[in-house]
C-alpha positions as CSV (number, residue, x, y, z in Angstrom):
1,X,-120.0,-78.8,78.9
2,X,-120.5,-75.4,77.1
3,X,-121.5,-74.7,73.3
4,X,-117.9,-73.9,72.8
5,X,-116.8,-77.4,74.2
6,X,-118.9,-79.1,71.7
7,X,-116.8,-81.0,68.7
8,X,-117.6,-78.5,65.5
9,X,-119.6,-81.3,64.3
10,X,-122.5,-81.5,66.7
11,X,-122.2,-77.3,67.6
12,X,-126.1,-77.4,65.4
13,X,-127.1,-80.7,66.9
14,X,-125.8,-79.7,70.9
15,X,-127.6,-75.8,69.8
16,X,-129.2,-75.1,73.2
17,X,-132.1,-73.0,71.5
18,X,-132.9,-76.3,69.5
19,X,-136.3,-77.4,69.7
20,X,-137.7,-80.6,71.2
21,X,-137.1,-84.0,69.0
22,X,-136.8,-87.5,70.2
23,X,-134.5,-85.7,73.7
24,X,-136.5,-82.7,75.2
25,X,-133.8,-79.6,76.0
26,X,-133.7,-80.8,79.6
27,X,-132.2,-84.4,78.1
28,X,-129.3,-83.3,76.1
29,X,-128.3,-80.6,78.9
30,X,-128.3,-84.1,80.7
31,X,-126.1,-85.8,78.5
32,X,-124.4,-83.2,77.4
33,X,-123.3,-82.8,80.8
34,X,-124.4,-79.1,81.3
35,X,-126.6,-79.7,84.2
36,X,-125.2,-81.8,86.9
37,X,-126.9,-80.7,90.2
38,X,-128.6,-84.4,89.9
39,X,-129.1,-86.6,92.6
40,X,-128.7,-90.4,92.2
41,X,-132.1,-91.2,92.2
42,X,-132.9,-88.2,89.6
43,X,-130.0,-89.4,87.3
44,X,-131.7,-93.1,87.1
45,X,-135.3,-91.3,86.4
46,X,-133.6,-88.9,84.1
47,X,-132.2,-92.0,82.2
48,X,-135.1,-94.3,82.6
49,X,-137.1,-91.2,80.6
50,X,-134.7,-91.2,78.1
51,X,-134.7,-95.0,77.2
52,X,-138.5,-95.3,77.0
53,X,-138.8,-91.9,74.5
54,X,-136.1,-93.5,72.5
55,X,-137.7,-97.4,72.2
56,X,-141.1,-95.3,71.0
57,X,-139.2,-92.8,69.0
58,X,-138.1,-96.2,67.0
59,X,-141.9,-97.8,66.9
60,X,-142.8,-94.3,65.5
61,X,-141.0,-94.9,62.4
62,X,-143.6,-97.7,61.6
63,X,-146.2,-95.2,61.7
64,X,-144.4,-92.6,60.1
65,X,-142.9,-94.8,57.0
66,X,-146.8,-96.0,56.4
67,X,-149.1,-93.2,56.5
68,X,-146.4,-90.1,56.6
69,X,-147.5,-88.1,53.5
70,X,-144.7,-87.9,51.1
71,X,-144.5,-84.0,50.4
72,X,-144.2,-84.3,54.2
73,X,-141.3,-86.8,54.3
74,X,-139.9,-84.9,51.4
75,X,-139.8,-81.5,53.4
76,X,-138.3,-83.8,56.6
77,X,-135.0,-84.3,54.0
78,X,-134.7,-81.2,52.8
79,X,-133.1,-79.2,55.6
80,X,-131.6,-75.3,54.8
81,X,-128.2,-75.4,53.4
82,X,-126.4,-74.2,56.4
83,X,-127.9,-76.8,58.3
84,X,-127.2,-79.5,55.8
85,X,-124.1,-80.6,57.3
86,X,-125.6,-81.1,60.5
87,X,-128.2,-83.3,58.8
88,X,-126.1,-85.3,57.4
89,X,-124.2,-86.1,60.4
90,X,-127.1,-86.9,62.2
91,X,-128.7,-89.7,59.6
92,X,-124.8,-90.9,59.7
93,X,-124.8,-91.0,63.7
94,X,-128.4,-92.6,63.6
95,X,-127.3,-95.4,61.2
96,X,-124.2,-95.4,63.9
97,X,-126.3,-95.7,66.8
98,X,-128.9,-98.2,65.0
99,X,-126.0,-100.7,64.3
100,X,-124.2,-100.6,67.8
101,X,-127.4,-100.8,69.3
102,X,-128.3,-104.0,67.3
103,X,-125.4,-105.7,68.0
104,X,-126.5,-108.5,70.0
105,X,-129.8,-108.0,68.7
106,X,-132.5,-111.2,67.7
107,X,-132.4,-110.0,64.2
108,X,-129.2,-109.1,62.4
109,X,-128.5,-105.4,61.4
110,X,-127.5,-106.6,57.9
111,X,-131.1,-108.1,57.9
112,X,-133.7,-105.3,59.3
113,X,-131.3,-103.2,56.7
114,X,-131.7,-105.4,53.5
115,X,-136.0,-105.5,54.6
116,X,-136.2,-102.0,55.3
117,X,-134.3,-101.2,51.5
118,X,-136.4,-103.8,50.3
119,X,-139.8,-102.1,51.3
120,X,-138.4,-98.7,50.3
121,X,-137.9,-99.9,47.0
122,X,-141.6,-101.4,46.7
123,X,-143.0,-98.3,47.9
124,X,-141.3,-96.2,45.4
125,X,-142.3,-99.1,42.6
126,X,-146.0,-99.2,43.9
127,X,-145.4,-103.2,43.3
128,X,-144.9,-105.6,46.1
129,X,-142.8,-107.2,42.4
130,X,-140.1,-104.5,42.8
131,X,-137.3,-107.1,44.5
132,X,-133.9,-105.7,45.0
133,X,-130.9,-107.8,46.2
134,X,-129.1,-105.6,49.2
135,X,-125.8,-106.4,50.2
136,X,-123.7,-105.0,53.6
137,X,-120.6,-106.4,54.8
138,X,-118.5,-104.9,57.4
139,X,-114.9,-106.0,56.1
140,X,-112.0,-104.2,59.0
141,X,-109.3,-102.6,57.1
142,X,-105.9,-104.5,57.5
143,X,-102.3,-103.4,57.3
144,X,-101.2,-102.1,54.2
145,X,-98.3,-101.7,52.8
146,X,-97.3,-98.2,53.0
147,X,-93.5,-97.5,50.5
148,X,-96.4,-99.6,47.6
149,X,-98.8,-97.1,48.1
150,X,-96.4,-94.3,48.3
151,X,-95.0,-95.9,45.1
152,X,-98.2,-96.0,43.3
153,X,-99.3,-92.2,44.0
154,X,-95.6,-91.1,43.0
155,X,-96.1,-93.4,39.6
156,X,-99.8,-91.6,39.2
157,X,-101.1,-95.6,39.1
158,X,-104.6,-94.3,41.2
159,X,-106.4,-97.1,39.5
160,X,-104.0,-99.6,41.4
161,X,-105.2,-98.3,44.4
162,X,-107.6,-100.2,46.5
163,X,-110.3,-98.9,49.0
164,X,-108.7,-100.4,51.5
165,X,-105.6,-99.0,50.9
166,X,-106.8,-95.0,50.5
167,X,-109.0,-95.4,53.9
168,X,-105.9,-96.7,55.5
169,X,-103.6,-94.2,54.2
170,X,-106.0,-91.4,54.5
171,X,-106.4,-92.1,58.1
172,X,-102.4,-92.6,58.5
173,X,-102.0,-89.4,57.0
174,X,-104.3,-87.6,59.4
175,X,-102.5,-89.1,62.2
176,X,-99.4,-87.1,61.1
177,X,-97.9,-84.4,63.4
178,X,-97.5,-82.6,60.1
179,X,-100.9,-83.1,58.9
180,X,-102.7,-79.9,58.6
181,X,-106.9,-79.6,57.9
182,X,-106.8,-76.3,57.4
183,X,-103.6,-75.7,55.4
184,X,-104.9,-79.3,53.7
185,X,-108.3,-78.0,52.4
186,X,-107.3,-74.6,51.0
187,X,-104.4,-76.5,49.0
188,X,-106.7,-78.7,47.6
189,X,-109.4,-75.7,46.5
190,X,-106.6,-74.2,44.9
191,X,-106.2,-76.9,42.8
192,X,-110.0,-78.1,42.1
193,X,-110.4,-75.8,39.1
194,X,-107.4,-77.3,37.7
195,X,-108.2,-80.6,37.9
196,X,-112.1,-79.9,36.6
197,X,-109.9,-78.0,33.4
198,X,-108.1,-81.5,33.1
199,X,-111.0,-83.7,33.2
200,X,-112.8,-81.4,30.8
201,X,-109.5,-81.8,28.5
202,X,-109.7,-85.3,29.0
203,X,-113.0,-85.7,28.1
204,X,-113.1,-83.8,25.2
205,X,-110.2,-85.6,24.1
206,X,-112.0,-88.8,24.1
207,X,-114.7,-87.4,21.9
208,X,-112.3,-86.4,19.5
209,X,-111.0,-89.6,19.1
210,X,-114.4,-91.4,19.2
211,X,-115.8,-89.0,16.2
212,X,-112.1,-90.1,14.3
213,X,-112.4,-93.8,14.9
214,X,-116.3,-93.9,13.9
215,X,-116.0,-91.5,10.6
């Protein structure tokens, strides 16, 4: 697989000229499928490698959540702008890879999740008092029904809509053969100023009445 192969989304992640992390160069050539003069037996060491950096890559997070200094940590999460997409995708694809990997696991996700936001939250309060209730459910998306959403956005009724039903349609609306990304986003920025002049109006609007009812 060359750079130019590479989904748009991991081109900074996939850069050859990276620097080491948790996989040395050598390892995401490997699974990257640049390099494949490997023999069997090289494959299953390459692999074995691979697994053992990752399992201590996750017991260095202990060390690194306790005694990582937190101008340090700061300057970990705050990544140059043109790189800030990339960032993001990776924490996104290391939550990913943290709940598939889990599944299964002794401990539930949801649980290791709700203690980890827990201690967070304690560290930040310098109180082992600071208690936070954490909730995560994983609820699938079910049919909708498509002519009532349809309805809604024609009747401008956005506040009937549900979650369920714009993640739905969204992705229903991506799967169109007439659905363009390109031709979708420059619409849209064409039409962001207008919409920031309308919620200003709005806004101000509200005021205005506010000051009228409480003279």
């Amino acid at each position: 697989m060359s750079q130019d192969d590479v989904p748009e989304s991991l081109r900074t992640a996939a850069d050859s000229d990276r620097p080491r992390g948790i996989l040395t160069p050598s390892d995401r050539d490997f699974l990257l499928g640049r390099k494949t003069d490997y023999t069997d037996h090289s494959k299953k060491q390459k692999r074995n490698r691979i697994r053992r950096r990752v399992r201590n890559a996750v017991l260095d997070f202990s060390i690194l959540f306790e005694y990582m200094e937190e101008r340090d940590r700061e300057t970990v999460f705050d990544p140059d702008d043109e790189e800030r997409d990339a960032y993001t995708q990776g924490i996104t694809d290391m939550l990913a890879f943290l709940h598939l990997g889990t599944m299964g696991y002794h401990t539930p996700f949801k649980d290791m999740l709700s203690e980890g936001v827990g201690k967070a939250e304690q560290r930040l309060a310098g109180s082992n008092y600071r208690m936070v209730n954490v909730e995560f459910n994983v609820d699938p998306v079910g049919q909708i029904d498509v002519d009532e959403v349809v309805d809604k956005l024609e009747n401008e009724e956005f506040a009937q809509l549900t979650d369920e039903e714009l993640r739905a349609f969204v992705r229903l609306l991506t799967m169109s053969d007439d659905f363009s990304p390109t031709e979708t986003r420059a619409e849209i920025k064409d039409r962001v100023d207008e919409f920031a002049d309308r919620v200003t109006e709005s806004t101000e609007a509200r005021e205005r009445a506010v000051e009228e009812l409480t003279d």
